[in-house]
VOGU-589318 format. One record per residue (C-alpha): x, y, z. Coordinates in steps of 0.05 Angstrom, whole numbers, plus 32768, in hexadecimal, padded with zeros to 4 digits. Layout:
VOGU-589318
XYZ...
end
This chain:
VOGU-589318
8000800080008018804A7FEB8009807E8020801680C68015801780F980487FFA813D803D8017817280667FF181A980557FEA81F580617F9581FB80707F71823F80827F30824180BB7EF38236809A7F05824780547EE5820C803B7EF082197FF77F35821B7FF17F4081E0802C7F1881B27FFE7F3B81D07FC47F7E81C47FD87F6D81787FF47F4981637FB17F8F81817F937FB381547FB87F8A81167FAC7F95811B7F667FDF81267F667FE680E67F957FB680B57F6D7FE780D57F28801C80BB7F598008807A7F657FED80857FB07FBA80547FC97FAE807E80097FB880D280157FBC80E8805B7FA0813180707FA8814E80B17F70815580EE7F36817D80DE7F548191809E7F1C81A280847F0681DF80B17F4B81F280C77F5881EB81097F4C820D813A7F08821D81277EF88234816A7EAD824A81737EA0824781257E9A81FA813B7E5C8219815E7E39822C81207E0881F680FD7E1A820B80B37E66820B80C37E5F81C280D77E2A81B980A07E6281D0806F7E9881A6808D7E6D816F80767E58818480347EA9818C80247EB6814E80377E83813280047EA2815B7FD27EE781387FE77EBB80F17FE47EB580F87F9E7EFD81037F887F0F80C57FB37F07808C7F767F4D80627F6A7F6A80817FB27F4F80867FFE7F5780C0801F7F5880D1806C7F3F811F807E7F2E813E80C67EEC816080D47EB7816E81067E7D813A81007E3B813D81277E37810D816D7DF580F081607DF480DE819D7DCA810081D37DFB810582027E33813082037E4C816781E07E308172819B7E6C8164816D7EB2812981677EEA813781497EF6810B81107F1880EA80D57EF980D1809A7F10809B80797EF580A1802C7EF8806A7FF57ED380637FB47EAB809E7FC17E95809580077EA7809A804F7EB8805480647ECF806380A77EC9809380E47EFE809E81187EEB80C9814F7F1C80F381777F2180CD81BA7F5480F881E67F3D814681E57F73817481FD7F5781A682277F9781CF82487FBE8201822C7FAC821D81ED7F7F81E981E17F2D81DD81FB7F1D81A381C77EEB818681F87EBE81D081FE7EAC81B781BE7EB4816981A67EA3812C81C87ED280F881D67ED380B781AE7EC8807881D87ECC803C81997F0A803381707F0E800A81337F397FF981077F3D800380B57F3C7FCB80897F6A7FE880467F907FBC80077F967F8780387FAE7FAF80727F927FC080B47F9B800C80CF7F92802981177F84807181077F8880A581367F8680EB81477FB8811881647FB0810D81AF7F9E80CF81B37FEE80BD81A87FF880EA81E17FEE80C98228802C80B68235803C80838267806280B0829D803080E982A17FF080D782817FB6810E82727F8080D282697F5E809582807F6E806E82427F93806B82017F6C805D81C17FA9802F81A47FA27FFF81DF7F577FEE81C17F707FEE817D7FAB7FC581867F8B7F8C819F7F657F8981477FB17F7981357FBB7FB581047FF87FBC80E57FFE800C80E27FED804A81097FDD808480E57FD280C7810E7FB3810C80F17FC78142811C7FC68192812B7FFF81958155801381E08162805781EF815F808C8206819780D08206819A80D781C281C0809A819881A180C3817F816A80ED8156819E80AC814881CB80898126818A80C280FB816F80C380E381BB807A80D481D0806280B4818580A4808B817D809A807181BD804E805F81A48066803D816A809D8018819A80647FFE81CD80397FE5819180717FD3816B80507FEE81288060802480FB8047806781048039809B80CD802580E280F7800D810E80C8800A816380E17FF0819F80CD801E81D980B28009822180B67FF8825580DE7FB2827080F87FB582B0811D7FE282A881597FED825A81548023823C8123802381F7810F806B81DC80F7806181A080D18092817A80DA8064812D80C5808980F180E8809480A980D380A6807780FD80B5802B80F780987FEF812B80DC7FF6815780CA803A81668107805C813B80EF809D810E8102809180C880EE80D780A180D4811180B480AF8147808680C98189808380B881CA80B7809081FD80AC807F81F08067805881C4803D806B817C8026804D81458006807780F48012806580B27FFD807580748023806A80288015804A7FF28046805C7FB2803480377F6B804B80657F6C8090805A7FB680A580937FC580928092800F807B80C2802F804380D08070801180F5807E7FCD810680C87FEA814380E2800C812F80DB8057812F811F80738144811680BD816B814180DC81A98129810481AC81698123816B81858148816681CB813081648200816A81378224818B814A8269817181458246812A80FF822C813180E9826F815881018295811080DF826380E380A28266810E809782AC810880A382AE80CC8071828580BA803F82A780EB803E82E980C9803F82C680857FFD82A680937FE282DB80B97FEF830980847FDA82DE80487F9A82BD80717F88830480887F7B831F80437FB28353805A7FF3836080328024839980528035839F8097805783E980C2807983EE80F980968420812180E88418811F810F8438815C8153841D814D814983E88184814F839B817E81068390818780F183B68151812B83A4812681218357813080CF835E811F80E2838E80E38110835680C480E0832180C880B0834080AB80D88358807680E5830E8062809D82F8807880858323804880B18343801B80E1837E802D80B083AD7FFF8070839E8028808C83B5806780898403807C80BA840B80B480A8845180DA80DD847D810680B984A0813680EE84C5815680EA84F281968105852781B9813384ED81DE814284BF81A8818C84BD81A881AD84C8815D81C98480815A818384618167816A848D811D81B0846F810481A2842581188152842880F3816D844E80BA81A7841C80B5817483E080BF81458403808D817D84078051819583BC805F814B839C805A813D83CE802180F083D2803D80CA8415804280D08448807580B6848B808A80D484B680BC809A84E080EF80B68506812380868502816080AC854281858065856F81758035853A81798048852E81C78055857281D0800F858981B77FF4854C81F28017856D821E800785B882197FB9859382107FC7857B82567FF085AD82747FB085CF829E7FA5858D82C07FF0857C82C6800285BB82E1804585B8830B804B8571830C808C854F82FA8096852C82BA808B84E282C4806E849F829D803584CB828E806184F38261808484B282418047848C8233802C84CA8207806B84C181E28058847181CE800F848581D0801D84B9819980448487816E800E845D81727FDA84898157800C849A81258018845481037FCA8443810E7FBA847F80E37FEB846580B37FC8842080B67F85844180AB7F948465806D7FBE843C80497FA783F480607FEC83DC80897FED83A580C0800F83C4810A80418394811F8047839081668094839081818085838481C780B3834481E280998314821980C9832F824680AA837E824680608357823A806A8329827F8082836482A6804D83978288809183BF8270806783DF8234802D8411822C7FED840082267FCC842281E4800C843281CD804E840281BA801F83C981D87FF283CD819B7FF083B581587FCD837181377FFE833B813A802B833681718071831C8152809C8313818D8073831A81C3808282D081D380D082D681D080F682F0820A812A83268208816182FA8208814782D281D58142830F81AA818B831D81A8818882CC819B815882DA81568180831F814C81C082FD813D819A82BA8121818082EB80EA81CC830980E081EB82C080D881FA82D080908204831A808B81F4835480B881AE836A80B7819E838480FC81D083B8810781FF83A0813A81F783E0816B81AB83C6816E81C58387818781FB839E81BC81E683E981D281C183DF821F816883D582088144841B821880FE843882078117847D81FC80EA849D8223810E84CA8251815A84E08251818984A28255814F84738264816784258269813B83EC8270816483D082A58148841982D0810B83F782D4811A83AE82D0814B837382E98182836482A68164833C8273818D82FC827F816E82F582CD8124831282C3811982E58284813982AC82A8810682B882E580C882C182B480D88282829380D0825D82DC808F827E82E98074828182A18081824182818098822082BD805C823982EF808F823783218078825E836880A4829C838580C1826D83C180CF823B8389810482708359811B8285839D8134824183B1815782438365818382768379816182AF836E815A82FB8396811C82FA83B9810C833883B381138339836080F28303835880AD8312837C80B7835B835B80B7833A831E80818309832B8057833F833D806883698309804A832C82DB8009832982FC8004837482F78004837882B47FD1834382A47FA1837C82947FD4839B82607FD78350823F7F8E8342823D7F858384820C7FC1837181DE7FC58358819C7FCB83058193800F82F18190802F82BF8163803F82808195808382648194808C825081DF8067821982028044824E8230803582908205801182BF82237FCB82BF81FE7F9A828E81FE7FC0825282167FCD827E825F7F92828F827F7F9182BC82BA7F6782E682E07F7A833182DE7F5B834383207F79830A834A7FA4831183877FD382D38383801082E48387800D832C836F
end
């Protein structure tokens, strides 16, 4: 049997183009001899559809598409992902599912059994677990097909009660196949190889994961499609962050096998390496799925702005980016140097506004009420509050994206203004810390200099007052990110990054400093999640409580 794996770029609810783009496919692997095509979980909404799974006719459609892929299927079998009615009274109203289509008709239903429900996911507010597995009679083969989670309860820590393969197994198949929508993060790569080569190990059969590509508003999805053999050892691997079709052979013993170079990678590529292809697929597909085209931001000559300007410069083209200096009284001369410099090596566009009698005009506006008081934050947030009306106007009339330039380490300690450099539509870096910028900073100058090296090395600074440093109002980089990585992605207590070695008095500064600013984050833009704890809807908290603020 000839399986091909579809790894495949879909869009939410754009059901023409979804069912477009898998009828494609089904023809090009039937030309090439496929008996079987693969397409990833709910492939044919996009996931996640979120509360659009709510609507009747969005579910109604789902259905009608899949009809529409029915009829293609004649000389090849096809596996998609969609939401199917539970026809059942009880529980929720909808499963997760797979279709598996032959000759024109759905021959088989696998329901979703394991619902992740933590993080950025909340499968079960809307689908209903499965509860009877079956296995696929196909050219004389028997297949266990799955989906996504229910590879995922691993023996040390399981999430669930039971594991869908341990029903299945005992039908004697001789393959797994698993359609997934795995998001990406910088250490999942590692995390999946692990868990579904130790499935294929336990059950000693051969495992073809197929995963989603693409990226729908904040989350990214990396590819990456993973075949393993029955001892549990990966023999290829599709491509990140892009689109790939394989083939692969099953012969009468399980025994699984390709014609193409295997593309493994000895080396595991690094975090800073995955963060840059990440985002750059993030504002690709939030770009191109957006209807939008060009995208401004304001440049001050600092790394954060810098880093976000190149990669959206090769996101989207150097000509489709507007980079604006906004200059103030207090912006030093080598901070216009740096963005002009940055400016001439991307080639994108670039407009220079001077904000001095924009704030000023604020400020005489105010000066009855501010009367003899001292200049203060007031005074610098008008300044980032101005530049924000600024670029927005520029958005308005001429149809640009804002690209927010905010970090995760000024977004955790609320090191930002609200309404002004904290706005935009797409968050770039909000999930990279500081240090991790100067990482992507000097990732992005591997070949040539970009990024102007005084962005890299000159001390970080708003520019808001004379000789402002970040480091006035905050712990260095190097100790505050490694203290927000405990308590963000680690959810480790104050006592707890004490006992690590830390001051006590920074870190419960810091700690409350992050559940300060939980108001700020709520009213930001989404931000493209690279991390396995991105602030956004995978980290929910409340922005009145009193724990440990």
């Amino acid at each position: 049997m000839k399986i091909a794996l579809a790894q495949l770029n879909y869009h939410i609810g754009n059901f023409e183009s979804n069912t477009a783009k898998i009828i494609e496919h089904i023809k090009i692997a039937r030309t090439n001899g496929a008996d079987l095509v693969v397409f990833a979980e709910l492939c044919v909404c996009g996931y996640p559809s979120r509360d659009f799974l709510e609507f009747d006719e969005f579910i109604e459609l789902c259905e009608a598409s899949a009809q529409k892929i029915a009829k293609e299927c004649y000389g090849i079998a096809c596996i998609i992902g969609l939401p199917t009615p539970n026809h059942r009274t009880e529980g929720k109203d909808l499963n997760n599912s797979a279709y598996f289509i032959e000759e024109g008709k759905v021959k088989a239903v696998a329901h979703k059994a394991l619902l992740p429900n933590y993080d950025i996911f909340d499968e079960y507010r809307y689908f209903e677990p499965g509860t009877e597995f079956s296995c696929i009679e196909f050219k004389g083969h028997r297949i266990a097909l799955t989906i996504c989670e229910d590879l995922w309860n691993t023996i040390e820590d399981p999430l669930y009660v039971t594991r869908p393969m341990d029903i299945l197994i005992q039908q004697k198949p001789d393959v797994m196949i698993n359609i997934a929508a795995s998001p990406f993060t910088y250490n999942r790569d590692e995390d999946r190889i692990d868990i579904l080569g130790d499935n294929a190990k336990r059950y000693e059969l051969p495992l073809l994961y197929l995963n989603n590509v693409g990226a729908q508003t904040e989350l990214i999805f990396d590819g990456g499609s993973l075949i393993f053999d029955n001892t549990g050892k990966l023999i290829d691997e599709l491509p990140y962050f892009e689109e790939s079709v394989a083939y692969y052979n099953l012969d009468d013993k399980g025994k699984v096998t390709f014609d193409h170079p295997s593309t493994i990678r000895s080396i595991r590529p690094s975090d800073i390496e995955q963060i840059h292809k990440g985002i750059i697929l993030g504002i690709k597909d939030y770009f191109h799925k957006s209807g939008f085209k060009q995208a401004i931001l304001g440049l001050s000559g600092g790394i954060d702005s810098a880093v976000v300007c190149a990669l959206a410069a090769e996101a989207l083209g150097a000509q489709n980016v507007m980079a604006v200096l906004l200059p103030s009284r207090f912006s030093s001369d080598h901070s216009i140097k740096d963005a002009e410099d940055l400016v001439k090596n991307l080639g994108c566009m670039s407009e220079t506004i001077a904000i001095k009698d924009v704030t000023e005009a604020f400020e005489n506006t105010l000066s009855p009420q501010f009367k003899g008081l001292p200049f203060n934050i007031a005074e610098e947030n008008i300044q980032s509050r101005s530049r924000a009306v600024l670029l927005m106007a520029m958005c308005n009339k001429f149809g640009y994206i804002l690209l927010n330039t905010s970090n995760k380490s000024e977004a955790a300690v609320g090191y930002g203004t609200l309404y002004g450099d904290m706005c935009g539509g797409i968050s770039v870096i909000g999930d990279v810390y500081k240090t991790q910028v100067f990482e992507l900073a000097r990732y992005i100058n591997r070949e040539k200099e970009i990024i102007p090296l005084n962005s890299i090395i000159k001390p970080p600074s708003a520019e808001l007052r004379p000789d402002q440093k970040d480091t006035d109002s905050l712990p260095e980089y190097d100790i505050l990110d490694k203290i927000l990585k405990m308590y963000i992605e680690g959810r480790h207590s104050s006592t707890s990054i004490i006992k690590a070695g830390y001051d006590e008095n920074t870190v419960r500064r810091v700690i409350r400093l992050v559940n300060l600013a939980e108001h700020k984050r709520y009213q930001t833009p989404p931000i493209l999640r690279v991390s396995p704890k991105a602030f956004g809807m995978g980290r929910r908290m409340p922005i009145v409580g009193k724990y440990l603020s």
